[in-house]
C-alpha positions in Angstrom: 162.8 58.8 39.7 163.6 56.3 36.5 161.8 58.1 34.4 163.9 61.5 35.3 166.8 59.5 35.2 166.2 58.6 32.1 164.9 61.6 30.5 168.1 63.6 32.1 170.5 60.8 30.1 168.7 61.6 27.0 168.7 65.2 27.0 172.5 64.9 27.7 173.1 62.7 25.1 170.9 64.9 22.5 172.8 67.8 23.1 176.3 66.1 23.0 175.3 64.3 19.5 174.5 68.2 18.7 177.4 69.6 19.7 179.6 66.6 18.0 177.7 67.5 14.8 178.6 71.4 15.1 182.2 70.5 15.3 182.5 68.0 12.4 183.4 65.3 14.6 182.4 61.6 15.0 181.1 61.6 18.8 180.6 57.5 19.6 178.9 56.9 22.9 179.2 53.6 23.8 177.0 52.4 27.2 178.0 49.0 29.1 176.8 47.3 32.8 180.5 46.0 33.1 181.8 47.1 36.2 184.6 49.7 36.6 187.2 46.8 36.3 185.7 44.4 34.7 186.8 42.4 31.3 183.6 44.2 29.4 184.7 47.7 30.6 188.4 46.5 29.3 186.6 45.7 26.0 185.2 48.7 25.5 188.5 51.3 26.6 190.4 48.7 24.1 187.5 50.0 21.1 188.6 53.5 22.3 192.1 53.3 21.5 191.7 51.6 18.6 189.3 53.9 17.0 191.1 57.0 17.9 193.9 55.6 16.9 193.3 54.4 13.8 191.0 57.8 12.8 192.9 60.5 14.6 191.5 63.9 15.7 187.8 63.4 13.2 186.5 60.7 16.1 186.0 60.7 19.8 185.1 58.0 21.6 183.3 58.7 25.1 182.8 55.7 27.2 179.7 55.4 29.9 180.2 52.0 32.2 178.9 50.5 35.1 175.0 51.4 33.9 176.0 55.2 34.2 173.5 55.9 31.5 170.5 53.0 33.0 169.9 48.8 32.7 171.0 47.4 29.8 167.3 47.5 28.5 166.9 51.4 29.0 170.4 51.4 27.0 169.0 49.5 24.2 166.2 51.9 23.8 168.9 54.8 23.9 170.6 52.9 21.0 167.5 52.2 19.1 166.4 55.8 20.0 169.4 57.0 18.5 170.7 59.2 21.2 173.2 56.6 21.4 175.7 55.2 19.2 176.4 51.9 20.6 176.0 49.1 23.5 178.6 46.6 24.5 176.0 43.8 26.2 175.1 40.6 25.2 173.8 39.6 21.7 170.3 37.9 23.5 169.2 41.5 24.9 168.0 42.3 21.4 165.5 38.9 21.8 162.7 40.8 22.0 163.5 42.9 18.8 164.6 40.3 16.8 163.9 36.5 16.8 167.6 35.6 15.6 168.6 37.2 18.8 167.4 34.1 20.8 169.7 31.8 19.1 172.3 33.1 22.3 169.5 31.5 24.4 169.8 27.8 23.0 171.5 25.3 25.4 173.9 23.4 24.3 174.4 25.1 21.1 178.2 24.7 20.4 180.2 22.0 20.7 183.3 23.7 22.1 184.6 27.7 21.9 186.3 26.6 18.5 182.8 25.7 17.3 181.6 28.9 18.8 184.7 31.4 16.3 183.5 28.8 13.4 179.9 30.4 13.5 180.5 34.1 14.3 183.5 34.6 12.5 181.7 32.6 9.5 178.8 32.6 7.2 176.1 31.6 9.4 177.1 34.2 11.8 177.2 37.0 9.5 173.5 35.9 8.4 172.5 36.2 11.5 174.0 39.9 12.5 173.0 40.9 8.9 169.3 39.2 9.9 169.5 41.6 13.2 170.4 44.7 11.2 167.5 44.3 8.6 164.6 43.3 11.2 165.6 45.4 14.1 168.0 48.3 13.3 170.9 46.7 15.7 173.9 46.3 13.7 176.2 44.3 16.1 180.2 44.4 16.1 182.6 42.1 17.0 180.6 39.1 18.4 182.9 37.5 21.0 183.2 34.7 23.7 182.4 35.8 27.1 182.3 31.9 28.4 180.3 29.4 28.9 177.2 29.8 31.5 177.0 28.3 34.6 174.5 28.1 37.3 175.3 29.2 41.1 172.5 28.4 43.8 172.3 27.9 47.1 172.5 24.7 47.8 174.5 21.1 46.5 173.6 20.2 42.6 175.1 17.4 41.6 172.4 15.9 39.1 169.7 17.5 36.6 167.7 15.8 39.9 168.8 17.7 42.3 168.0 21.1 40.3 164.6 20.4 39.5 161.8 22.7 40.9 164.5 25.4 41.8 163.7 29.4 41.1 166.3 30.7 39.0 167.1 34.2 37.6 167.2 34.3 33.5 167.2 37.0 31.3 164.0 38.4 30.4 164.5 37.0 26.9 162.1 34.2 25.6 164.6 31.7 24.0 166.8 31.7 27.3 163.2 30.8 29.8 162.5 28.4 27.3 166.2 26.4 27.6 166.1 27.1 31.4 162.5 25.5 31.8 163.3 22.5 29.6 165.8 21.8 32.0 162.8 21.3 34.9 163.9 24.6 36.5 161.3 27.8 37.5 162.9 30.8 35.3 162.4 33.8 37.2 162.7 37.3 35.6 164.5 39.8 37.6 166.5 43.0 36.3 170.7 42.1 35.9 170.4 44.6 38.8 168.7 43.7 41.0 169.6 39.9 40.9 172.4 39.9 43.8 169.6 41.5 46.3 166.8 38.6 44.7 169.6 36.1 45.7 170.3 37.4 48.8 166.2 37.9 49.8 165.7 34.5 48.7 163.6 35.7 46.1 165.4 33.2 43.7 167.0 30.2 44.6 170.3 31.1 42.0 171.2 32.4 38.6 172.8 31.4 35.9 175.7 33.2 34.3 179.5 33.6 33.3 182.0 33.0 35.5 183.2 36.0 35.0 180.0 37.8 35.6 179.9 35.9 38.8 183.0 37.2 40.1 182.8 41.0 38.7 179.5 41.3 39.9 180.4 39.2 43.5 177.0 36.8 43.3 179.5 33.9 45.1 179.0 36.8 48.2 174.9 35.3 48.7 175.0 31.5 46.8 177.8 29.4 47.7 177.3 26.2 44.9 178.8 26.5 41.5 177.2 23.9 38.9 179.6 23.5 36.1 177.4 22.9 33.2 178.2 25.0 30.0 174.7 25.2 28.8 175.4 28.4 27.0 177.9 30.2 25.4 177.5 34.2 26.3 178.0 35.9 23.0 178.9 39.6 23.5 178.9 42.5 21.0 179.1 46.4 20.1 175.1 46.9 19.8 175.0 49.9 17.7 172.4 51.7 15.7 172.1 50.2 12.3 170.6 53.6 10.6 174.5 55.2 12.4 176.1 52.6 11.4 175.3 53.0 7.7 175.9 56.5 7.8 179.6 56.1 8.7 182.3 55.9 5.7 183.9 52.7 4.4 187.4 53.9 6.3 185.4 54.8 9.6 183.4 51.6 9.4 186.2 49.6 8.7 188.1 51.3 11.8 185.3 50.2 14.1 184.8 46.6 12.6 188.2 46.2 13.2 188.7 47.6 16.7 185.1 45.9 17.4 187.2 42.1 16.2 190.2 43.3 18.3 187.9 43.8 21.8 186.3 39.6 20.8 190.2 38.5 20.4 190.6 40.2 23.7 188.2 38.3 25.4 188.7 35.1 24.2 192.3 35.1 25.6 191.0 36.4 28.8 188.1 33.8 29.3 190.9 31.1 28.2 193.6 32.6 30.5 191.8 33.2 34.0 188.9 30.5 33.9 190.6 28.3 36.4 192.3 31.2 38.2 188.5 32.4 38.5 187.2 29.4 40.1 190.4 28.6 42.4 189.4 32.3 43.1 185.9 31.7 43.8 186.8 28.3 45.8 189.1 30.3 48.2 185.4 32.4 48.7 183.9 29.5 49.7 182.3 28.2 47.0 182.1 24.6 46.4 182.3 23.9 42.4 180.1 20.6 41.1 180.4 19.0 38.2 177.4 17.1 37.1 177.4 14.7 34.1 175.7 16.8 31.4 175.4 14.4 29.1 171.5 14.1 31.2 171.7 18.3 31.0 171.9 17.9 27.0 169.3 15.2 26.7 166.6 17.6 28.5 168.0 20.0 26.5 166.8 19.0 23.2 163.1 19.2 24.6 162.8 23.1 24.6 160.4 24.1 21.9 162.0 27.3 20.1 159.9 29.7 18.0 159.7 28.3 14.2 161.6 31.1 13.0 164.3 30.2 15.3 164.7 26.7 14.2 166.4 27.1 10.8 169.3 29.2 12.4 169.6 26.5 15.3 169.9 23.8 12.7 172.7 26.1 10.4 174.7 26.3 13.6 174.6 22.9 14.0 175.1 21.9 10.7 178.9 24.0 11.2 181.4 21.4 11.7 
């Protein structure tokens, strides 16, 4: 049934880029997992306005949320594919195409979300997406904060101790199960999904994501213990096909670059604005929020061994004051 699915979405998307062509019109298809009402969705219908605003009647802008056209990994392949033009997803679900893609993996990378802006709004960040573009065809917009990480389980953390041994659901990106098992945790693979069912069968003893992913998606429904302890900042971005990317004018690349920036500056306020109302939010669900000392968290930290190509980047970002 997947594999129809997924043939069905391509077809489609073949025969709209055809018929955008026939027209003389820029068609951008841009994919996303965000939920109907989520902050990612906002992201995206923000990038629509933008782009039609600023390029009138020679661009439209046709939105697919809430995995209408697959997983995020079946979207990647579209984008890579070419049948379409962009992704808005996190900057590690390239990890396997690209080993600067892992650096969203590292724990305790940044300092702070001001440390964060310094990196992708500077130098080292542009390396890095310019690094992507050149070894994997991605050419990612607008890398913003989505939050720092946090792990929600099923039962009281309130020490590295106390998490040791448990089953938690990573990404199936190698940078992220390294962090995770340097921490003394058992990373478990499972598809963004189909994690609330793993969490729910017991399949996996938590996760570990955003607080706003935790509410969107409503994981606080089937683990009731959220550990507060920042190990990763969640870098989001427009994933779009470097080869269409290229392809586009200096005006129409600039319009996109620019709405791309606006959708980050977005999300920043939002994180900043509604992280507290999330967890009073989340609280009044039930949840009971711990707050470990992760000085310990950042010690065990330091023990993950990254792939040698990683380790320059890590030490760039670092280096960032």
């Amino acid at each position: 049934m997947k594999a129809i699915l997924k043939t069905l979405i391509a077809a489609y998307l073949i025969s709209t880029a055809g018929i955008a062509c026939a027209n003389a019109e820029l068609h951008i298809r841009v994919g996303g997992t965000g939920t109907s009402d989520s902050p990612d969705t906002k992201v995206i219908e923000l990038f629509k306005q933008q782009v039609e605003a600023a390029l009138g009647k020679d661009v439209t802008v046709e939105l697919f949320p809430a995995s209408q056209l697959g997983t995020w990994s079946e979207m990647v392949e579209q984008v890579q594919g070419g049948v379409l033009e962009c992704l808005y997803e996190s900057v590690g679900d390239l990890g396997d195409f690209a080993p600067a893609s892992n650096i969203e993996g590292v724990a305790y990378l940044y300092r702070d979300e001001d440390h964060f802006f310094r990196i992708w709004r500077g130098p080292v960040g542009q390396e890095i997406l310019d690094t992507i573009a050149n070894e994997a065809g991605f050419r990612v917009l607008g890398p913003g904060f989505r939050g720092f990480r946090q792990f929600l389980v099923k039962k009281p953390v309130d020490s590295l101790a106390d998490l040791q041994g448990m089953k938690i659901r990573v990404p199936g990106i190698p940078a992220y199960v390294t962090s995770i098992q340097a921490l003394g945790v058992s990373p478990t693979s499972v598809a963004f999904e189909e994690a609330y069912a793993a969490l729910q069968q017991g399949v996996v003893d938590g996760l570990e994501q955003p607080l706003v992913a935790i509410k969107d998606h409503r994981f606080y429904e089937v683990a009731k213990h959220l550990v507060m302890t920042n190990h990763m900042a969640e870098t989001m971005g427009f994933i779009c096909g470097e080869p269409w990317y290229q392809k586009l004018d200096a005006p129409t690349k600039a319009a996109v670059g620019k709405a791309a920036d606006a959708g980050a500056d977005w999300y920043r306020e939002y994180t900043r604005e509604n992280t507290d109302k999330i967890i009073t939010e989340l609280k009044a669900s039930g949840v009971v929020v711990h707050i470990p000392n992760l000085d310990e968290f950042a010690e065990r930290a330091k023990t993950a061994k990254f792939d040698a190509n990683l380790q320059p980047i890590i030490d760039k970002i670092r280096a960032v004051q």
